[in-house]
N, C-alpha and C positions, 0 to 999 in steps of 0.2 A: 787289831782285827782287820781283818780283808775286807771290801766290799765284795758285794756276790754280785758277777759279773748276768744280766737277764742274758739269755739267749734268744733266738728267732730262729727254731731248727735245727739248733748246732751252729747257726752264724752269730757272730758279736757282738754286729752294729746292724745300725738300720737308719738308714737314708730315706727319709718321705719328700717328694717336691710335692708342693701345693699351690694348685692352680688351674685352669678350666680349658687345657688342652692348646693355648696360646699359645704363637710361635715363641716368646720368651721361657715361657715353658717348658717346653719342648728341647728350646735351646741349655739352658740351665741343669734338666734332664741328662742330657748329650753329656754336660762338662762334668756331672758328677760321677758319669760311668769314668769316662775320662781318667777321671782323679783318681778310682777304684783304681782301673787298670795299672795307671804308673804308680800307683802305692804297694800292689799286690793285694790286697785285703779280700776279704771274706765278708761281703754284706749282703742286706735284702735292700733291693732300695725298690720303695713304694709310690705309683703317684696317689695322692690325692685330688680327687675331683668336686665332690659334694662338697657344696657352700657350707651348709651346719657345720659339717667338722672341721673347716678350715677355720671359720670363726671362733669354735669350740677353744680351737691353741689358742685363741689371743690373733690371730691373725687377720688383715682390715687390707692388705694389696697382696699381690701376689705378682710374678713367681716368688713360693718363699721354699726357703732350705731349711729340712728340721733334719737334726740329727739325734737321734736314740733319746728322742723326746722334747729336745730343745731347739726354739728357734735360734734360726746360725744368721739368717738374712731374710729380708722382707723387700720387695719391690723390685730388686734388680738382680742379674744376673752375673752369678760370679764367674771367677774364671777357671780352669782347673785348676791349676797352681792355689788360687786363693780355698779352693774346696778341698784340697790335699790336705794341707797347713792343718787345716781341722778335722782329720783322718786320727 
């Protein structure tokens, strides 16, 4: 049996940064559109702000990278290439 793929509007995946608008943030932000772009992909990618729900994930530093519900990275800021890999 197949797994049943969620959607987000007709998109795939979904890219959240979580973090409180920081320049690493910000930056990490930047490298994941990034990654979209040279991948080609079809995603939503969301920031998160509010403290509760970032704690909610399991999360304690930030910038962090969650992909279609899983934390990818905590504290530091990937690069594109490292954020592609995980596309």
């Amino acid at each position: 049996m197949f797994p049943i793929m969620e959607t987000y509007g007709g998109i795939s995946m979904k890219i959240q940064i979580l973090g409180a608008g920081c320049p690493k943030c910000k930056q990490l932000e930047a490298h994941a559109r990034e990654a979209v772009a040279t991948k080609g992909v079809d995603v939503v990618i969301e920031k998160v702000t509010d403290t509760d729900e970032i704690m909610e994930m399991g999360v304690m530093m930030t910038p962090a990278l969650v992909i279609d519900g899983e934390v990818k990275s905590v504290g530091k800021v990937l690069t594109p290439d490292q954020i592609a890999a995980q596309l």
